[in-house]
N, C-alpha and C positions, 0 to 999 in steps of 0.2 A: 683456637681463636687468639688474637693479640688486641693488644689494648697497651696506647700509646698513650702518654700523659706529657704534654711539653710545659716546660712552668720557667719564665722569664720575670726577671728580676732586675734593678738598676743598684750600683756601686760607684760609691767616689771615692777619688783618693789623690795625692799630691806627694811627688818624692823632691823632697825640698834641696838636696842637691846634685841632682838628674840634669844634664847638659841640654836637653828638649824639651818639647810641650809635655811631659811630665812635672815638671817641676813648679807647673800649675796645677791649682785646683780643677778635675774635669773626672766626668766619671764615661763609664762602660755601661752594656745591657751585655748581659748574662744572660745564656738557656741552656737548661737543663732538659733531654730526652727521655724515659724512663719507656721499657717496652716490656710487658708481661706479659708471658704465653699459659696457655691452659686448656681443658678441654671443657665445653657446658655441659653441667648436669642435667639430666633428663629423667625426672623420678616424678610424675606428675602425686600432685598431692603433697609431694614434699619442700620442705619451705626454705629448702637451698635451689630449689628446681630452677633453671635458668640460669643459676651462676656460674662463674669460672671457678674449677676446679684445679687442684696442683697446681695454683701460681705459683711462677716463678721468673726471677730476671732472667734477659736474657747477658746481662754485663753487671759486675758488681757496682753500679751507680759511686757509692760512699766511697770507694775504694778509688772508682777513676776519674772523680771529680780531685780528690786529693793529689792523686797523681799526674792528670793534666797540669792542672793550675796551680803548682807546687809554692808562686810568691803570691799569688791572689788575694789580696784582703777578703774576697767574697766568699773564699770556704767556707767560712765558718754559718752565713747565713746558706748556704745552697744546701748546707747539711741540715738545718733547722727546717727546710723547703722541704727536705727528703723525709726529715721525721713525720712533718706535721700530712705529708702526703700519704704515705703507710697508714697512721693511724686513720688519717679518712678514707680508707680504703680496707681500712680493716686489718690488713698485716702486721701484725703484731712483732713477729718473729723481727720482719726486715725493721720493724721502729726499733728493736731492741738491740740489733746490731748494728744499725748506721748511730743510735746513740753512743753506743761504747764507742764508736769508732770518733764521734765530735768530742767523745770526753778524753781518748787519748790525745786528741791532737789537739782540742781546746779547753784545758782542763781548768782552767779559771774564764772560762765566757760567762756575759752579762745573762744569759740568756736560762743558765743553773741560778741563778739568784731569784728567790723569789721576792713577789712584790708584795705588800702589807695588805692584808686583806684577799690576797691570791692561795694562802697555804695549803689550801684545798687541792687546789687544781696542777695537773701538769705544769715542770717548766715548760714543756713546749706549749702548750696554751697560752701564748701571752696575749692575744686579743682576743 
């Protein structure tokens, strides 16, 4: 079975001395494809029964968004995207490696800061 996830996003940005319509404030939309294969459990009675089993990518997502979009201001949220998607989805493994991977590459983001009254919860939980 595969099971496709596509999650779009808006980014703005301005390169102030860019000879083109760069050098105005104007933003992009962003999409991210995420595709997992596996096979469904069939154990009637059991309370995984029906799920996908051995998920797995079929492309290292974290890895090829960095690598696509190597000047993009929006890495940093497509990774936050990737996180907060794994964990609603239960993958734990891929949350914990697409985080290492936002913390190499964003190792002061807003987004490891926690808010007052948040200490509880995930950084990535910020809403």
């Amino acid at each position: 079975m595969l099971i496709t996830r596509r999650l779009e996003f808006d980014a703005g940005h301005r390169i102030p001395d860019h000879k083109s319509q760069c050098r105005h404030l104007h933003g992009h939309r962003y999409a991210i494809e995420i595709t997992l294969s596996g096979s469904v459990i069939d154990k009637a009675g059991d309370a995984a029964n029906g799920a996908v089993a051995h998920v797995g990518l079929t492309a290292d997502a974290p890895q090829a968004t960095i690598k696509a979009y190597p000047n993009s201001p929006a890495r940093e949220n497509a990774l936050v995207i990737l996180i907060k998607s794994y964990d609603a989805m239960g993958m734990k493994d891929l949350r914990d490696d697409t985080e290492r991977v936002m913390r190499a590459n964003f190792p002061n983001s807003r987004y490891f800061k926690p808010d007052a009254g948040d200490a509880d919860k995930p950084w990535w939980k910020f809403w």
